[in-house]
GURO-271973 format. One line per 10 residues: number of its first residue (from 1); their letters; for each residue x, y, z of C-alpha. Coordinates in Angstrom, 3 decimals. Last residue first. Layout:
NUM> A> X:Y:Z | ...
This chain:
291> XXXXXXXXXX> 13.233:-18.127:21.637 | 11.682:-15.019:23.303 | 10.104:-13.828:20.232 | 11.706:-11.506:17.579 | 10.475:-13.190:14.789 | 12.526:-14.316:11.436 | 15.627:-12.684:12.518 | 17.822:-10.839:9.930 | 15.993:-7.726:11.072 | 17.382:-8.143:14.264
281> XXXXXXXXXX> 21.241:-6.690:13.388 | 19.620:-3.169:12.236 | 21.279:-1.257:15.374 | 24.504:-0.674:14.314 | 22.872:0.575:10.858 | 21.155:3.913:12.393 | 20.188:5.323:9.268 | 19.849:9.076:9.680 | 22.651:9.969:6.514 | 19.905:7.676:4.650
271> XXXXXXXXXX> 17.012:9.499:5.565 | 18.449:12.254:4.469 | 14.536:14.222:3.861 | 16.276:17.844:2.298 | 19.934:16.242:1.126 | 17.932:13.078:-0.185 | 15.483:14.712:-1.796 | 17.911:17.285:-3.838 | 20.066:14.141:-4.730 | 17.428:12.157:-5.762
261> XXXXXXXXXX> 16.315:15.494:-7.835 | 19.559:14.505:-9.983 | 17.885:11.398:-12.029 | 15.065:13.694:-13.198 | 12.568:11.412:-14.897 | 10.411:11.373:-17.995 | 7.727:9.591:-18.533 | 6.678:7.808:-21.974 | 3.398:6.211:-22.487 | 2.325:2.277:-24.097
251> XXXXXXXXXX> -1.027:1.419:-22.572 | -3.794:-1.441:-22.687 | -6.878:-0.708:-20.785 | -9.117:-1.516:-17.742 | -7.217:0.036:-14.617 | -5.933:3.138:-16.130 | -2.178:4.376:-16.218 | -0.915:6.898:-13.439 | 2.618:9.164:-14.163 | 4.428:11.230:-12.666
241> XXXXXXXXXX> 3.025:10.519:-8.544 | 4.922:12.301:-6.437 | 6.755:9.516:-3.573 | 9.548:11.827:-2.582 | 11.556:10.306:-4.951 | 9.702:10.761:-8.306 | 6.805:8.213:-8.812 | 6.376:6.453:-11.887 | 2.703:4.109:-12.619 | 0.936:1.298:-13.677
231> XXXXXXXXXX> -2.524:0.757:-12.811 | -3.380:-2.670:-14.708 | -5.549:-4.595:-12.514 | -5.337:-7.860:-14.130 | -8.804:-8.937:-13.892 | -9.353:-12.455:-12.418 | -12.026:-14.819:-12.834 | -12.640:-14.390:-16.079 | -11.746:-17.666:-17.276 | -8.409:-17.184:-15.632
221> XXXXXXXXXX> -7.383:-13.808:-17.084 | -9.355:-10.274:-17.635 | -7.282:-7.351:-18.928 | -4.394:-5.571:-17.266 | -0.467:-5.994:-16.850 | 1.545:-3.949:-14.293 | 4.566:-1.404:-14.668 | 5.779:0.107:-11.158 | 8.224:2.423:-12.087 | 10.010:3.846:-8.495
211> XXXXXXXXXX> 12.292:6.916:-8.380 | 15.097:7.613:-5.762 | 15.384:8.908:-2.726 | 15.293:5.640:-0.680 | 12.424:6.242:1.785 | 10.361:8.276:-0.479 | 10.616:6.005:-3.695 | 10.280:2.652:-1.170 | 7.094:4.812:0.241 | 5.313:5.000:-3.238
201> XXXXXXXXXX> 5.577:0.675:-3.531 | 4.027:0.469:-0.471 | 1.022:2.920:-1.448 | 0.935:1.551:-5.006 | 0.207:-2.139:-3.634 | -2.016:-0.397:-0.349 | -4.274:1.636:-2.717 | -5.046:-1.555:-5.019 | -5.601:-3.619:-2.537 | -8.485:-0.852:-0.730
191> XXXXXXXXXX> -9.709:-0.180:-3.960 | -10.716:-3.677:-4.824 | -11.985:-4.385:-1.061 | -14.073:-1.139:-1.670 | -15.261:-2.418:-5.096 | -16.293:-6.109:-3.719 | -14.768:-9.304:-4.784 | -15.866:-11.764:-6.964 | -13.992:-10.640:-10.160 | -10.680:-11.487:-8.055
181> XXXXXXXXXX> -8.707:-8.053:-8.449 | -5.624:-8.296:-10.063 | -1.329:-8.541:-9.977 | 1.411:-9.210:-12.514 | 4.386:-6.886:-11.545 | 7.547:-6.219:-13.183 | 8.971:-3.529:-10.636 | 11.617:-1.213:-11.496 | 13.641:1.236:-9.322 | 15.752:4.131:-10.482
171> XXXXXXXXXX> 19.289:5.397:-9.673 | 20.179:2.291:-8.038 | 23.439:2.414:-6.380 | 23.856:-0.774:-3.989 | 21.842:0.503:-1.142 | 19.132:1.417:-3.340 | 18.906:-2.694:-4.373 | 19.596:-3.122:-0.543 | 16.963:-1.037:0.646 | 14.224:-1.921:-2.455
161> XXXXXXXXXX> 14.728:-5.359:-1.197 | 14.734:-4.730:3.168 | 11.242:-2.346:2.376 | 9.465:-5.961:0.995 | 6.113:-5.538:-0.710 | 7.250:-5.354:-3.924 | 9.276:-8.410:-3.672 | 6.245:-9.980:-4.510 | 6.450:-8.231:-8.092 | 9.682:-8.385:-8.842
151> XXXXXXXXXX> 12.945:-6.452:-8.433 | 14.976:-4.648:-10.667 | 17.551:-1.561:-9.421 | 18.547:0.642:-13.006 | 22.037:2.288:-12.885 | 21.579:4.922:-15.371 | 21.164:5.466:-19.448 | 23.951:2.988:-21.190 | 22.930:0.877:-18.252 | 24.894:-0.473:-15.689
141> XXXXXXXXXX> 22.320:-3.153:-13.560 | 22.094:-3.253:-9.802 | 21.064:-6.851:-8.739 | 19.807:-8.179:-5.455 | 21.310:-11.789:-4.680 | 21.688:-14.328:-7.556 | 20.169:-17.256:-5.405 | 16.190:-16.412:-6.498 | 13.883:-18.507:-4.896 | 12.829:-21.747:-6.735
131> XXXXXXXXXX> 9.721:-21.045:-8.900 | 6.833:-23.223:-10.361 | 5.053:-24.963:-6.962 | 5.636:-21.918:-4.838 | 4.392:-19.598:-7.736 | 0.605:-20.597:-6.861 | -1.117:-16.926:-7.029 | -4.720:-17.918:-7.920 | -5.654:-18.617:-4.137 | -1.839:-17.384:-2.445
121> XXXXXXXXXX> 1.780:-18.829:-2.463 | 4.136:-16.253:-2.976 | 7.356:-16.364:-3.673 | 10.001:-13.495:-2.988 | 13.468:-13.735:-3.955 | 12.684:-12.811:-7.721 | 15.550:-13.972:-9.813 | 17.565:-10.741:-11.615 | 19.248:-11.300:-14.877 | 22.454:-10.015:-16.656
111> XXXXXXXXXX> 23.988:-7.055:-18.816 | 22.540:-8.967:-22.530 | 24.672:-6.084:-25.340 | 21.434:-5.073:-27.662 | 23.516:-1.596:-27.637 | 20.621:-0.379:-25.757 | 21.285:-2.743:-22.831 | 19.389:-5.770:-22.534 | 18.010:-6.205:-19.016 | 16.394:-10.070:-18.076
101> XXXXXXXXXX> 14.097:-10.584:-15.267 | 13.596:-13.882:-13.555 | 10.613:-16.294:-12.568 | 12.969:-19.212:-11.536 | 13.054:-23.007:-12.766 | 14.446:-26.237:-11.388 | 13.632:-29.450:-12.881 | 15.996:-29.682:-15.498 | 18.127:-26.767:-15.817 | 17.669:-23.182:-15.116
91> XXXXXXXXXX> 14.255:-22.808:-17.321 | 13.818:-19.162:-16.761 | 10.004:-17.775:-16.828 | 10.444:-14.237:-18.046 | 10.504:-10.432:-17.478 | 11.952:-8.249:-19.714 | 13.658:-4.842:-18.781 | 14.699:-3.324:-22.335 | 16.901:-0.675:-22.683 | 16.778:1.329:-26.728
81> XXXXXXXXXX> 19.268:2.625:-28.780 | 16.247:0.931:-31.446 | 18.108:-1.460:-33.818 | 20.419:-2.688:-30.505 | 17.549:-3.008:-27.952 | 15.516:-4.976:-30.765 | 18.307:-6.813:-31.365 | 18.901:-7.785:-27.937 | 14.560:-8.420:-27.964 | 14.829:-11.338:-29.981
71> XXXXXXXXXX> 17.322:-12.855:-28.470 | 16.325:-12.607:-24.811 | 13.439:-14.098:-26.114 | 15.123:-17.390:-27.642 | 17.720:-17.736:-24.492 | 19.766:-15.893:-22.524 | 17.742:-16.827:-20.171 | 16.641:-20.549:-20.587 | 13.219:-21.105:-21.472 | 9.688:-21.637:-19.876
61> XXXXXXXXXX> 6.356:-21.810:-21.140 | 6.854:-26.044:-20.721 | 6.473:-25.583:-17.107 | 2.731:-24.786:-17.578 | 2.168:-29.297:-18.607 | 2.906:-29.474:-14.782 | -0.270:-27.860:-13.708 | -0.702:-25.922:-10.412 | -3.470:-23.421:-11.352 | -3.555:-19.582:-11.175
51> XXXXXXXXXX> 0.217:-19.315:-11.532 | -0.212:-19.387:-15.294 | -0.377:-15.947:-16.140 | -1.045:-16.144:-19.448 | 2.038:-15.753:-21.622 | 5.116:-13.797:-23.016 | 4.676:-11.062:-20.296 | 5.379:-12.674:-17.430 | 5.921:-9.367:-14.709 | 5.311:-6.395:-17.177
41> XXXXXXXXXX> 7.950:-4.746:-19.327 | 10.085:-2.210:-18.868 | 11.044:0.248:-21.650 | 14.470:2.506:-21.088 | 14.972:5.367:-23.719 | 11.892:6.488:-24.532 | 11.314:8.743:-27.062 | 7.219:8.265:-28.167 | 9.188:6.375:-31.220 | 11.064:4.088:-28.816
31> XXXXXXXXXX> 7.614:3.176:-27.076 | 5.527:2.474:-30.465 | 8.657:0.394:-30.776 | 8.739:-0.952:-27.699 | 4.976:-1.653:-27.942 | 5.860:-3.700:-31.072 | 8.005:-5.903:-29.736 | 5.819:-6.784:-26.564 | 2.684:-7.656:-29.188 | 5.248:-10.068:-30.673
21> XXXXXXXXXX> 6.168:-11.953:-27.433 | 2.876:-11.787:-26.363 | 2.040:-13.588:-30.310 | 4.933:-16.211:-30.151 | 3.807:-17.291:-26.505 | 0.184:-17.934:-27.755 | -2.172:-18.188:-24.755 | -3.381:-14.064:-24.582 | -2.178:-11.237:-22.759 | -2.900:-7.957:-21.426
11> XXXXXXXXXX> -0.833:-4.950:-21.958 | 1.011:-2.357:-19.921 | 4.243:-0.748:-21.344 | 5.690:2.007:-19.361 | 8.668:3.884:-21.540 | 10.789:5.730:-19.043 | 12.994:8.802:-20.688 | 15.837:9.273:-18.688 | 16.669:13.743:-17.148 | 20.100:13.306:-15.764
1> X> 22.554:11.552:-17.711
């Protein structure tokens, strides 16, 4: 196909698992009827986010993927023609848990998960103490509607993820993202964030020749502490910007894309033709000191 319909759904949550979950359901349909054809979700989207505080009593949100949610939303995939990118908190086995995305093809058919390989550990961003790094590798995922590339949040601000994931055949990249503004903080220092999140995330589109969806939850979280910046957006692959959501309210829109100008971009800016690969080896290093 060339020209996908992208359904961005950006909502803010409440405690209840069973009511996110719902609310998710029924902005794929409102998304479905608007004529998408792939939805993504945001980063977490069946709870709080809980990574404010380390609390043990939080690892009961989890659940094995496949598992009840992946469930529910297979038939919603199925009854609707629809994809559906869903992340969750994955419940490996006992003790050991990973903040992972789920894609259900639009036959409701489950094509595999993607574990985030980045953690962070930051004031009201504790995921060290709830998620073991992804092991699964970076994940390319056949879709009835393109070759979607996943990756999480974090892994945002990485160039060597959305690389490889491009690398491997992506025609579009998705980011799950849960990410706000302290309510303490200054409005330059909030612009500033927010300018340098969409800015990195715009350059992985121009680098790779290919289009980024960046889909982020909104609304005030952690007593109030934190608002979810919202912000969502599509970029084509030289970076344009398709699509912009607001910072301070829920939205369900449709965006289309043009799967073939990645290979107008790419011919024009060939920044992969350019790539100079025998001389990558040091990247694998963590520092390139003189030890």
């Amino acid at each position: 196909m060339s020209k996908v319909n992208i359904g961005i759904v950006q909502m803010s949550c409440v405690k209840d698992k069973q009511q996110n979950l719902d609310k998710a359901i029924n902005k794929v349909r409102e998304a479905a009827a608007k004529g998408a054809q792939i939805i993504c979700l945001q980063e977490l989207f069946t709870s709080l986010y809980f990574c404010d505080v380390e609390d043990y009593n939080n690892f009961d949100l989890a659940e094995p993927i496949p598992g009840p949610s992946t469930d529910a939303l297979s038939a919603v995939a199925k009854e609707l023609n629809v994809v559906i990118i869903a992340s969750l908190f994955e419940k490996r086995a006992q003790g050991l848990y990973h903040n992972t995305t789920a894609v259900l093809d639009a036959d409701g058919s489950y094509l595999g998960k993607y574990r985030k390989m980045h953690i962070p550990d930051d004031p009201s961003f504790y995921e060290k103490f709830y998620f073991t790094p992804g092991d699964l590798g970076y994940k390319v995922f056949p879709t009835k509607f393109g070759k979607i590339g996943v990756l999480i949040c974090w892994d945002q601000w990485y160039p060597e993820a959305s690389r490889i994931t491009a690398l491997m055949g992506a025609e579009i990249l998705f980011y799950p993202t849960a990410i706000g503004w302290a309510t303490d903080q200054d409005e330059e220092t909030n612009q500033d964030q927010y300018d340098a999140w969409q800015t990195i995330q715009r350059s992985h589109a121009i680098a790779n020749g290919l289009p980024v969806v960046s889909v982020n939850r909104v609304g005030f979280e952690q007593d109030g502490a934190m608002k979810f910046w919202g912000g969502s957006f599509v970029t084509n692959p030289q970076g344009k910007l398709l699509y912009l959501a607001s910072h301070d309210s829920e939205e369900v829109d449709v965006v289309e894309v043009d799967l073939q100008q990645s290979d107008y971009f790419r011919k024009h800016w060939p920044f992969l033709r350019d790539r100079r690969i025998e001389t990558y080896a040091p990247i694998t290093k963590r520092f390139l000191d003189e030890d």
